[in-house]
N, C-alpha and C positions, 0 to 999 in steps of 0.2 A: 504494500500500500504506500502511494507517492506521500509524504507528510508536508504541509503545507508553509509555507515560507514563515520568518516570524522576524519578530524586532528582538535584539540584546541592547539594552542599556550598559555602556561599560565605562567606570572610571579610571583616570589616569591624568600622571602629569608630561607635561612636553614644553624645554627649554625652547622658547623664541627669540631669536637675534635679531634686531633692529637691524635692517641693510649696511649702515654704516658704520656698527659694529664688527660685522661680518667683511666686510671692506678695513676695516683696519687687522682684524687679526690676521689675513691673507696679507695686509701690508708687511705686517710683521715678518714671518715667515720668511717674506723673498731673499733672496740672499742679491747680491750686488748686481750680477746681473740681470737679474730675473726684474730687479727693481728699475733697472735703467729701462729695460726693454716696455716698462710698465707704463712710463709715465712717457715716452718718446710715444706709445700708442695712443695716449690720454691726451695730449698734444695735437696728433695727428687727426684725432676724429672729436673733439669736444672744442667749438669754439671759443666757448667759454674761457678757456684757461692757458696762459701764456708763459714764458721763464720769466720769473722773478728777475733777472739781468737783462733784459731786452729792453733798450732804451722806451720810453713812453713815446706815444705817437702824440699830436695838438688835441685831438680829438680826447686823448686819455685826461689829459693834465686838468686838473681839479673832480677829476672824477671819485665818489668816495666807493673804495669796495668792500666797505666795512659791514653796517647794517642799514646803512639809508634807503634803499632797494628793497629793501624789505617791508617798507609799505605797501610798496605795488605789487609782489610778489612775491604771492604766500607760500616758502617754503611744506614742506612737510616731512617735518621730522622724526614722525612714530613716536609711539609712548613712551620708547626704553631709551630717547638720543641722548646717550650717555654711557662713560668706560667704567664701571660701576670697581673692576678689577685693578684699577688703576689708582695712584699715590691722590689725593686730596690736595686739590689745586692746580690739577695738571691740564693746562686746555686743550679746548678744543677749534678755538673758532680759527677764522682764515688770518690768522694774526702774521708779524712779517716773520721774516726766515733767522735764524740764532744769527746773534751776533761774532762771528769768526776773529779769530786774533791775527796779526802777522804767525803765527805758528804754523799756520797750516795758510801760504797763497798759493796763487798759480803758476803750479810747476810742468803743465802742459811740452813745454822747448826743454827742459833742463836734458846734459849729457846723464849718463848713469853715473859718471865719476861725482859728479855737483850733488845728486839726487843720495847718494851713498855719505859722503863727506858733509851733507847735511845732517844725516842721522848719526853718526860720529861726532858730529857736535853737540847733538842733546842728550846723549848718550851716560852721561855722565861720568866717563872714565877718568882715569888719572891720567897726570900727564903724559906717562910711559906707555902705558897702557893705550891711550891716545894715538900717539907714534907710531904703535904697532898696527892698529888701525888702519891708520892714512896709509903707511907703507903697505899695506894690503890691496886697499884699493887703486893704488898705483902702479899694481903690481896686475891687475887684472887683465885679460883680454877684450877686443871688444863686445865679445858676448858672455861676458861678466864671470867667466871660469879663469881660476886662478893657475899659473903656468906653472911658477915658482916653486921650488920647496919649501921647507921651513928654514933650512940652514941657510938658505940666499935670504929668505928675507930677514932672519937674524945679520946676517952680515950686511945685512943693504943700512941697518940701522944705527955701527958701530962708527965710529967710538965712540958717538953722542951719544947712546941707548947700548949699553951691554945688558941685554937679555937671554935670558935660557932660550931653548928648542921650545920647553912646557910654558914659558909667560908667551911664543907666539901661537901658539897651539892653543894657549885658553882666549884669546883677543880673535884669533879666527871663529871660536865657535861661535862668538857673539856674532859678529859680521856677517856670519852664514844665515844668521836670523833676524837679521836688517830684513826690510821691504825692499826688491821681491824675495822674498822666501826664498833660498835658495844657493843666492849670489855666491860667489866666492868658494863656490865647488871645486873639486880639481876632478871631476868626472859628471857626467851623466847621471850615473844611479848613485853617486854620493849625493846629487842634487835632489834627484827622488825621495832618497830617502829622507833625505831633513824634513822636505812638506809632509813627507808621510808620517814622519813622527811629530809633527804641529797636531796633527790634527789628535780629536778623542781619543781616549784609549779605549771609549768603550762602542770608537765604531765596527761594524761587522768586521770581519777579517781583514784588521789592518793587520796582527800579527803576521800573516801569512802574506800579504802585501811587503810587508817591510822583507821576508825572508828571500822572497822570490826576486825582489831588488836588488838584493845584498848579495843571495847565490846565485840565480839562476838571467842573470839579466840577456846574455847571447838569448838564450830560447824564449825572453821576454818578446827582444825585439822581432824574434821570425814571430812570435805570434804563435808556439807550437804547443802546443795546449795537451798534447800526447807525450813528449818530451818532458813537458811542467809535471805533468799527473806520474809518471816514470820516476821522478826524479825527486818526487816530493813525498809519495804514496798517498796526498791526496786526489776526494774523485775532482770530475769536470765541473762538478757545477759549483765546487768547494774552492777553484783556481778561475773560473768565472767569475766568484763575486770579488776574489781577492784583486783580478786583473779590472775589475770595475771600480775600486778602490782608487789604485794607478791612473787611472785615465784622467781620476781628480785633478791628476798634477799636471804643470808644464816640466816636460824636460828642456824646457828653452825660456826661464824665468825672465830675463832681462829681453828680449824681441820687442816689446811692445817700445824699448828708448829707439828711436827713429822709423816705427811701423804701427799705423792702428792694432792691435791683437784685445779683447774683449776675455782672453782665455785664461787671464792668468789670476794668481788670488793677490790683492790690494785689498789694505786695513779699510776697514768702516768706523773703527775708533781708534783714535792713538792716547796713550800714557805717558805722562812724558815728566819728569820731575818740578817742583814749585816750589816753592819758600818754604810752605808751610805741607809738607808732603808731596800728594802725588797729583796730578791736572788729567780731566778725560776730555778731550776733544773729538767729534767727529768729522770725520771726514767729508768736506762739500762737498767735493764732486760725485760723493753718492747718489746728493741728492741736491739737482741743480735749483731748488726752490722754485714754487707756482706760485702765481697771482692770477686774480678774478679781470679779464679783457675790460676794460670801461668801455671801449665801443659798443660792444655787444652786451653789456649791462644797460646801455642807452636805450639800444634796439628793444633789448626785453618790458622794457617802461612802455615803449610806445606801440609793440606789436599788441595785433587780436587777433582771435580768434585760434586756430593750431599753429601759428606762427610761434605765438604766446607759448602757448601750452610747450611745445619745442623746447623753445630757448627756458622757459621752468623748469622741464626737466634735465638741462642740460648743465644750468646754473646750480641744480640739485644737487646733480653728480659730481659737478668742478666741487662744490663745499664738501663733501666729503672725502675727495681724496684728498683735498688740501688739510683737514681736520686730521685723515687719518696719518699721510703722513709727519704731519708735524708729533701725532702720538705717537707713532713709530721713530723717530728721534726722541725725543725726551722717555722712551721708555728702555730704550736701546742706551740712553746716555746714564740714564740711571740703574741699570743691569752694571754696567761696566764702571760704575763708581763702586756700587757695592762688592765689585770684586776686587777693583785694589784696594779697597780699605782692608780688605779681608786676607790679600794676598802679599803685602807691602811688602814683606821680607824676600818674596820670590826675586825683586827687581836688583836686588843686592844681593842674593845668594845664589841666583839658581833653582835648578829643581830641589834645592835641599831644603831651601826655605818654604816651599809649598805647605801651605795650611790644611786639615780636613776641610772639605766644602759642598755642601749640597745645594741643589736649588732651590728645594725650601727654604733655605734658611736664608739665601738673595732674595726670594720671594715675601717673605715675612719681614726682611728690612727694609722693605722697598715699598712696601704692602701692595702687591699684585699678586697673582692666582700663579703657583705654580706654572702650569701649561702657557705663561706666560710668558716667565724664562727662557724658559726650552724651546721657545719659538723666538726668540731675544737670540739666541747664543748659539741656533741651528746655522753652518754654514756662515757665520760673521767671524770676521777677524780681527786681532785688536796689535799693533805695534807699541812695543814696548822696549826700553832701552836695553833686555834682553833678548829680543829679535821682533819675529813675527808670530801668531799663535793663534787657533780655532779659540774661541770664547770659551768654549767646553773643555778645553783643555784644561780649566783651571778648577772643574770639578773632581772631586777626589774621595772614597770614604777613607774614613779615621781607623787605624792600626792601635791598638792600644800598645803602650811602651811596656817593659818591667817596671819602671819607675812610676805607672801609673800616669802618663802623658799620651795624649795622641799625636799620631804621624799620619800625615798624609799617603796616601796607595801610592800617588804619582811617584814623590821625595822614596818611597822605599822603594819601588824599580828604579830610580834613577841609581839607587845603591846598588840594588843586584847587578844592573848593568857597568858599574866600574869594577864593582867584583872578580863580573866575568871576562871584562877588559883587560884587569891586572893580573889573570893567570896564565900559570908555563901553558906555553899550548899546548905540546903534546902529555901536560899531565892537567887535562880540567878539572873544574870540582863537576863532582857530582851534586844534585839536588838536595841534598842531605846534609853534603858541606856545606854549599852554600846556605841552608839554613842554620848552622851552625854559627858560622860568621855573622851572620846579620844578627840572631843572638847574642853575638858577642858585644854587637854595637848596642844594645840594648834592645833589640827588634825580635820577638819571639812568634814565629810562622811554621805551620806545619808543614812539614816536603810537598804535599800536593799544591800547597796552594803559593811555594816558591814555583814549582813547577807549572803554575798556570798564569805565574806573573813573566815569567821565563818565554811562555809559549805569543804570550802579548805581545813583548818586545819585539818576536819577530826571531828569537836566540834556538838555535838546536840545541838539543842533548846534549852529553856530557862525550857520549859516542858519537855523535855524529861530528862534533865540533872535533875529535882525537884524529878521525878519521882525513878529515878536510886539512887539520894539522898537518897530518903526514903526505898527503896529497903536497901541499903547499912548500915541503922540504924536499920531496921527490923533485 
């Protein structure tokens, strides 16, 4: 018997986003490209909205693009127009673009030697230290790979500067982490690997990214994916996501000084020392600043009819993305303050000074939602007078000490990995020793979980590293 149709009354809740809500957390999200390509289309098809730097046309000047227009045309902003996730006092309206300092102008023409020996100066090294610097980057080619050894460029620096092999060897690794990412490589996959190790640790197989870099690079470049899987005993699709890792990077970091290239990673915020601590600026050219056309605010006054209704809704959309991404800077700018306050000792130590760090707890200083962060810190980079770096790099969980102190995960592979630097080659530690040793430093880890901080880095066994040893003496 057919049973006849019926009604269910059924209750439930369901979160609704205001459109221009929804348009700013997608602002958020983009990463540099994705944002340029964003607003060049916003440009191109919304008359409404023009660059903020484009001179004013006669017809502009005394035009207001504030709120005066809004008598005649009645936005519609939905019930929820508001970042409700967002710090208390943060706007929104189409107000003008941050005020920029001489820190960051237009370096558009700059050579790579000028662009480089800029950041050597805010750098804030010692004098020596300085020295060793400049003679690096004068020491480069012109596609920013270093030729030199270390013993020339100690000799290039004498007798004014007697320094060790290990003070130019530590002023290199900073240099290598200048903007672009990269620089001052003496190879290809040493360049790879530096961005590869910028970025998370906790993104999918960078481990096996960094390994296939470091040993397998000949069978990188054919592309032999049979040869990868052979050589690694992982499967295909375990060396596909690793080789999709890779692609992130440029192996040609510096290209872009005398060629447009869009490919390569440029900071969205820089760090940079100040009197009184540490200073976060972002970077303009992220984001070239909009403003509301006064001609076409004119026309909106005076059209009827769907002309009107048009230019309303077009006027709509110009204030929204102009809204969202001004909250997309000031949330991106306040992400990246609460990490140097939180990380200030990294700038001066290294990875040793790395502090435990969640997003939560950027999130709860900043007072924004979690999921906020993480869309703040996805794919953004921050330069810093220790190099270049993913935002997310700076997260880390806490290791508890003997002492009853926490340490940050990053600061403790940055140990394992001097550890494993510092040993005979053909006599490694095994996973045990090295737990043993970091013990020693006060750091108490069980072998699997050296062994899976080991497998991060990108580091073989204890065997396979013995093996490669004796390869390498053969």
């Amino acid at each position: 018997m057919r049973q006849g149709a019926g009604l269910q009354l059924k209750l439930g809740q369901k979160l609704k986003l205001a459109p221009q809500l929804r348009q700013a957390i997608a602002l958020l999200q983009l990463n540099r490209v994705e944002l340029r390509q964003t607003i060049r289309e916003a440009l191109n098809t919304n008359p409404m909205l023009e660059r903020a730097d484009e001179p004013l046309d006669d017809d502009d000047i005394g035009e207001e693009t504030g709120s005066e227009e809004r008598d005649e045309i009645e936005l519609d902003y939905g019930d929820d127009y508001g970042f409700d996730d967002l710090p208390e006092g943060y706007s929104v309206g189409a107000g003008p673009a941050p005020d920029y300092d001489e820190f960051i102008s237009d370096r558009a023409d700059e050579s790579l030697q000028q662009h480089l020996l800029w950041q050597v100066n805010l750098a804030g090294m010692s004098e020596t230290d300085e020295a060793i610097a400049r003679a690096i980057v004068y020491a480069l080619d012109e596609d920013g790979y270093l030729q030199d050894d270390l013993a020339t460029l100690r000799s290039s620096l004498a007798p004014e500067y007697l320094v060790s092999i290990e003070e130019v060897a530590a002023v290199l690794e900073r240099v290598q982490r200048f903007e672009p990412l990269g620089v001052a490589s003496r190879s290809v996959g040493e360049s790879l690997l530096l961005q590869l190790k910028a970025m998370s640790s906790s993104t999918p197989a960078l481990g096996l990214a960094c390994h296939l870099v470091e040993r397998h690079l000949d069978a990188l470049g054919k592309q032999d994916i049979r040869a990868l899987v052979r050589a690694t005993g992982m499967t295909e699709s375990e060396i596909q996501a690793a080789l999709a890792v890779i692609r992130r990077c440029n192996p040609h970091p510096c290209a872009r000084f005398g060629r447009e290239n869009e490919n390569y990673i440029v900071p969205d915020v820089y760090i940079h020392p100040a009197e009184d601590g540490w200073r976060v600026t972002l970077n303009p050219h992220n984001d070239p600043g909009l403003r509301l056309n006064g001609v076409y605010l004119k026309l909106a006054r005076q059209a009827r009819g769907a002309d009107k209704e048009y230019l309303r809704d077009q006027l709509q959309e110009a204030r929204w993305l102009i809204s969202g991404l001004e909250m997309r800077n000031q949330t991106l700018q306040a992400v990246a303050g609460a990490i140097a306050e939180r990380q200030h000792n990294f700038f001066s130590q290294g990875e040793a000074g790395l502090e435990p760090l969640l997003q939560r707890e950027v999130a709860e200083a900043i007072d924004v939602h979690e999921s906020t962060v993480s869309r703040a810190t996805t794919e953004k980079y921050v330069h810093t007078p220790r190099g270049t770096f993913e935002l997310k790099y700076f997260f880390s969980t806490g290791i508890d000490t003997q002492d009853g102190q926490q340490v940050a995960a990053t600061a403790v592979k940055a140990q394992l990995r001097k550890l494993i630097g510092e040993e005979i080659p053909n006599k490694p530690l095994s996973d045990q020793a090295l737990a043993d040793q970091l013990a020693g430093n006060g750091i108490k880890l069980a072998r699997r979980t050296v062994a899976k901080y080991r497998e991060q880095l990108g580091i073989p066994g204890s065997a396979q590293r013995r093996r490669t040893a004796r390869l390498h003496a053969n």
